[in-house]
C-alpha positions in Angstrom: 125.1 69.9 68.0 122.7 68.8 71.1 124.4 66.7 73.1 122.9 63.0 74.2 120.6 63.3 76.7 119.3 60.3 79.3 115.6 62.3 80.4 114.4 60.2 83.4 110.7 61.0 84.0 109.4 60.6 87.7 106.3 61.4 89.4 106.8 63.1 92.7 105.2 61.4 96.2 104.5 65.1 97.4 102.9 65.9 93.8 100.8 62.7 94.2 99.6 63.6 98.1 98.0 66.8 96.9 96.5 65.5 93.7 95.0 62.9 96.0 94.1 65.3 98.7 92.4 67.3 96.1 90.0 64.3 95.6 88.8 63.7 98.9 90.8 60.7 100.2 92.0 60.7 103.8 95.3 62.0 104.6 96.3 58.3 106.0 95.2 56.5 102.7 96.7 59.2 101.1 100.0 58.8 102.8 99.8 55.3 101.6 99.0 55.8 98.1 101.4 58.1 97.7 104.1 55.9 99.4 104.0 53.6 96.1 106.1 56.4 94.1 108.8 55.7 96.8 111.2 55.1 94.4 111.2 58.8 93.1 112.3 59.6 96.4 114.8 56.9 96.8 116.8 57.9 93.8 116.5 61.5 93.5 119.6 60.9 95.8 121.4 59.7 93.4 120.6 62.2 90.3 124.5 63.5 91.1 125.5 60.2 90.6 123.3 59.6 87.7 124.6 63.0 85.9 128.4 61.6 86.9 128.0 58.2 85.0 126.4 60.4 82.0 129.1 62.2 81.7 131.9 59.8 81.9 129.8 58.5 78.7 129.6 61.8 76.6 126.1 62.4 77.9 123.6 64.5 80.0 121.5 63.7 82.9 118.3 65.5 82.7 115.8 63.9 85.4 112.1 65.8 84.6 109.3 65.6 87.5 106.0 64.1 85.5 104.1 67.7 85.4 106.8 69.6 83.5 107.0 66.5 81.0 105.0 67.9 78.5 106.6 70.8 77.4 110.0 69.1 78.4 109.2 66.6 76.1 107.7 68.6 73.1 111.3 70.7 73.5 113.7 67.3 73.0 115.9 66.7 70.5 114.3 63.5 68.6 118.0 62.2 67.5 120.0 62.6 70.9 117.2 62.1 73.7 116.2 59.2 75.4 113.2 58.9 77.4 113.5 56.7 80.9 109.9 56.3 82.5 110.6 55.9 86.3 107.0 55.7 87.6 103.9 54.3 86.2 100.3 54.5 87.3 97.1 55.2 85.2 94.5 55.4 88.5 96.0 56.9 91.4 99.3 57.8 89.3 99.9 59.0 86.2 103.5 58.0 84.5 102.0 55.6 82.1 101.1 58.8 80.2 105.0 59.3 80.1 106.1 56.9 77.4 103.3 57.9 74.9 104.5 61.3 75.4 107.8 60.2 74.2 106.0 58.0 71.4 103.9 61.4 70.7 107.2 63.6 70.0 108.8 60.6 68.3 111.6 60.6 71.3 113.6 57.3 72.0 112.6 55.2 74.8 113.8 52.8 77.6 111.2 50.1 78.2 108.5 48.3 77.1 105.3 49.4 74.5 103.5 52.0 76.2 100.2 50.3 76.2 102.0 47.5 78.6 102.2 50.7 80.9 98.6 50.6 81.1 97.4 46.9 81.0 99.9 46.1 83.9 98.7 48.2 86.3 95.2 46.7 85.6 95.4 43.4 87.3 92.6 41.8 85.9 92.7 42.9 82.4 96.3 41.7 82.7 95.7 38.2 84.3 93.3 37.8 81.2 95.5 38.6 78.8 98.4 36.5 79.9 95.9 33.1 81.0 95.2 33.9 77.0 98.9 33.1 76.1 98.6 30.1 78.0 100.6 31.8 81.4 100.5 30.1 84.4 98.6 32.4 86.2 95.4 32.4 88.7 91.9 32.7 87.8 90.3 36.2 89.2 87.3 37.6 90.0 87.0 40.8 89.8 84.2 42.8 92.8 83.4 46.4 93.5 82.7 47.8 97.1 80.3 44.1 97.8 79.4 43.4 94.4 80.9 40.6 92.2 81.7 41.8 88.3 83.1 38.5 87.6 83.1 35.2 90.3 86.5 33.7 91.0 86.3 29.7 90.9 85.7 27.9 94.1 88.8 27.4 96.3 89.3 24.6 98.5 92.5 26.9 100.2 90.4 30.1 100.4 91.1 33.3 98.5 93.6 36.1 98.2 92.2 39.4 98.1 94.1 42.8 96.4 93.4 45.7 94.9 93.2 45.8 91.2 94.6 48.9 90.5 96.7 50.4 92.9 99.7 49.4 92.1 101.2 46.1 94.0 100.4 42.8 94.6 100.5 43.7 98.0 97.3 42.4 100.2 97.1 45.5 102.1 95.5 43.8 105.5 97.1 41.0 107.0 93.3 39.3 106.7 93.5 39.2 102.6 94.0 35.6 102.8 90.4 35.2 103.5 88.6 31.5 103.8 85.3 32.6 102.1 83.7 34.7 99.4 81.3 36.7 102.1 84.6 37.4 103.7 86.5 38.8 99.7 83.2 40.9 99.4 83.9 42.4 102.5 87.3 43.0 102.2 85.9 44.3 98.8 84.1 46.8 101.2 87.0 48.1 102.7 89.4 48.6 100.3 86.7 50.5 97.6 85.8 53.1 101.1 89.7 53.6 101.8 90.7 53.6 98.6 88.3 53.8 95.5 89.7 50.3 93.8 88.0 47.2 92.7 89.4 43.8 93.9 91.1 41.0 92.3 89.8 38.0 94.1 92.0 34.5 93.4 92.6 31.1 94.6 94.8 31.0 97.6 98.1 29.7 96.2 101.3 28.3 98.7 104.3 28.4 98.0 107.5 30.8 98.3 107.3 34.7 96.7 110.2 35.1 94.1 111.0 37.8 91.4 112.8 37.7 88.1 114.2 40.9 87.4 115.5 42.0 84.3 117.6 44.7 82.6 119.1 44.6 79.7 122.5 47.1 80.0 123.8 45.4 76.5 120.6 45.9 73.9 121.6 42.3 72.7 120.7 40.9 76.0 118.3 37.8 76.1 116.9 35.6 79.4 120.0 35.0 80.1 120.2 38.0 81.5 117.5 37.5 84.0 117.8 37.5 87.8 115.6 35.2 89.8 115.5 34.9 93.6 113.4 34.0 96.3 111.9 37.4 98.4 111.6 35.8 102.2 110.4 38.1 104.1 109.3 35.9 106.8 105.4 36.6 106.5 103.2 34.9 103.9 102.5 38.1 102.0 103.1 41.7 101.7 100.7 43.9 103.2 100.7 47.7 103.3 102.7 47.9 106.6 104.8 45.8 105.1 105.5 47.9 101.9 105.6 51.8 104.3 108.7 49.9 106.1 110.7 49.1 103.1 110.9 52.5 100.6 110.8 55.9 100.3 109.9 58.9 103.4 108.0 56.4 105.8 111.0 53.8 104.9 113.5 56.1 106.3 111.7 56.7 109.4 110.8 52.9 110.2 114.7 52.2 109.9 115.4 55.1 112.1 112.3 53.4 114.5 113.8 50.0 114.4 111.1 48.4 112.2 113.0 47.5 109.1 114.1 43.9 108.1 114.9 43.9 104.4 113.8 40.6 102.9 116.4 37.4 102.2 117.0 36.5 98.7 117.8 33.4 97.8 118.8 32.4 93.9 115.8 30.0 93.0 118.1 27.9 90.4 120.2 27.0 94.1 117.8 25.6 95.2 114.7 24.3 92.6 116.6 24.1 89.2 113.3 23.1 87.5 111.3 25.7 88.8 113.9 28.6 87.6 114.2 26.4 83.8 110.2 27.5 83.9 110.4 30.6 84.7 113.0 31.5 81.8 110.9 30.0 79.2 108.0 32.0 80.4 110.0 35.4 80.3 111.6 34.1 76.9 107.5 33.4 75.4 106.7 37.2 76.8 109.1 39.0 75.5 108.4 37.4 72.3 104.9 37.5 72.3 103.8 40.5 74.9 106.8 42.9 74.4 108.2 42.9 77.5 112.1 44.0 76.9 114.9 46.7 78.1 113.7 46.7 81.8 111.1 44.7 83.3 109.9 42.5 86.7 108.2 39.3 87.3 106.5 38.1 90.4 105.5 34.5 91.0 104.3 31.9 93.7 106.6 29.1 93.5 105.3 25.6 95.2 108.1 23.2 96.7 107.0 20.4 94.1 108.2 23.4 91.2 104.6 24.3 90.2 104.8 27.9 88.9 102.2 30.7 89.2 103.1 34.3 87.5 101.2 36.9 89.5 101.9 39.8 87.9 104.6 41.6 85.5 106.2 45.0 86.0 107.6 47.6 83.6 108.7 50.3 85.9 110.1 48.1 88.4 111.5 49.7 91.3 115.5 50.6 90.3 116.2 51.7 93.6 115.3 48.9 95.6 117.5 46.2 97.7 116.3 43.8 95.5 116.7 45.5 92.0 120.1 46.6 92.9 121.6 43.4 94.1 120.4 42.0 90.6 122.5 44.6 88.6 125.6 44.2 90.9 125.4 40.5 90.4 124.6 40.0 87.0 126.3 43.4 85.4 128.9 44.1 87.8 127.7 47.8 88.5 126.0 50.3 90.5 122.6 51.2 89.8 123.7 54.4 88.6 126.3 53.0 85.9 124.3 50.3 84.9 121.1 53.0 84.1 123.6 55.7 81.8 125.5 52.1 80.4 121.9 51.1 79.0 121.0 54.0 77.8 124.4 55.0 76.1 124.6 51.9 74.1 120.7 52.8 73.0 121.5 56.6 71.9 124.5 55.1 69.7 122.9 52.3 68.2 
């Protein structure tokens, strides 16, 4: 009889660098592309601990880098394994072709739909589709390397410029809160020569970053369940510095260098109760409506008078970070490592 099996599928930061080298980037940009599969790094540490909590639950621990997932995968037992997508990506990575993989071999799987893997990590196909279920969130433009393929609305607080596909809503340059549109077709410029992306260009928006996460250890779990808190970081927005310092290789060395400060969180129902009674119902109408279940992020701009904006939604959000792992320890009462095999033990038996 096989026994239960937990597959986790990553895509390796040193498997990404070459593939990206291959194509001509530079090795800085490639450095920093790369340095968004951090978490793959971050919790390889803990596959020992990982194959520990298995066991204690009559299973195995079988973590698969993404290139040997195909014939991994075609191999599974379709009653006893369970497939955990770690990284996503469908531009400059590649683990959004992990869950159809699973859906392919007709393998069990942690996490949303697999064609939320894709739309995701396309901002403004995204942003469209959620504005369509009446979301709170931000008009975009969309502009390639100077050229507008959609205008954003006029802004009377400038504009926040990001790439579309990359894979954060991270600004990159401390300069993407920008006052014109000459200045977003610029930065349009610069981000299509470093990195090959299209820009999402919105309304500058105030207010504090916060991020609901969300994982659902018992399958019966519901909103309740979700863990919202105010990131303060002390800047206005992440930029690309900002994300090296935190995760992964180049998060190691900026903590042996000094340069790390991991962000404050703060519970948003502490402090603006209304603003955290919002945000539930807008996770309760998207998992209803959009899918989103098992394991999942939010991000959102939150305005002190409890206006709400959802910027973007997550289904590989990153396990391994401060800010993930506080939510399990506070809401579930376990490490990261229990909390993963708990959630996917209960899944295999049911």
């Amino acid at each position: 009889m096989p026994t239960p099996t937990l597959m986790l599928v990553y895509e390796p930061e040193e498997a990404c660098r070459q593939r990206l080298a291959q194509q001509g980037l530079a090795a800085d940009h490639v450095l920093e592309i790369s340095s968004y599969l951090a978490q793959s790094t971050d919790i390889a540490k803990e596959f020992g601990d990982l194959a520990d909590a298995c066991a204690a639950r009559g299973m195995a621990f079988d973590p698969v880098a993404l290139d040997d997932a195909p014939a991994v995968l075609a191999a599974a037992d379709q009653r006893q394994t369970i497939v955990w997508t770690l990284s996503d990506g469908i531009a400059y990575f590649r683990g959004g072709a992990a869950p159809a993989l699973a859906r392919l071999h007709g393998l069990k799987t942690i996490g949303a739909d697999d064609s939320l893997f894709a739309l995701c990590q396309d901002k403004f196909r995204s942003g469209a589709v959620l504005g369509a279920l009446g979301m709170p969130v931000p008009t975009s433009g969309l502009a390639r390397n100077g050229e507008w393929l959609a205008m954003p609305p006029r802004s009377q607080s400038g504009y926040f410029v990001k790439p579309n596909r990359l894979g954060s809503k991270i600004g990159i340059w401390s300069d993407s809160h920008c006052q014109t549109l000459e200045e977003a077709l610029s930065l349009s410029r610069r981000v299509f020569a470093a990195y090959r992306d299209d820009v999402v260009v919105q309304p500058y928006l105030a207010g504090r970053n916060a991020r609901a996460s969300f994982l659902a250890v018992d399958p019966a779990a519901g909103v309740e369940a979700l863990g919202l808190f105010f990131v303060d970081s002390g800047a206005d927005f992440q930029t690309m510095d900002d994300s090296l310092a935190l995760y992964g290789e180049t998060g190691v060395q900026a903590k042996d260098a000094g340069r790390y400060a991991e962000p404050v969180l703060t519970p948003v129902a502490a402090g603006q109760p209304e603003a955290a009674r919002r945000i539930a119902a807008i996770a309760t109408q998207l998992m209803a409506s959009l899918g989103l279940r098992d394991v999942f992020s939010m991000d959102f701009r939150i305005e002190p008078d409890d206006t709400v904006y959802l910027i973007e939604f997550e289904v590989c959000p990153g396990l391994p970070c401060f800010d993930f792992r506080d939510y399990v320890r506070t809401h579930w009462g376990l490490g990261l490592a229990d909390a993963m095999a708990e959630t996917a033990a209960l899944r295999l038996r049911g």
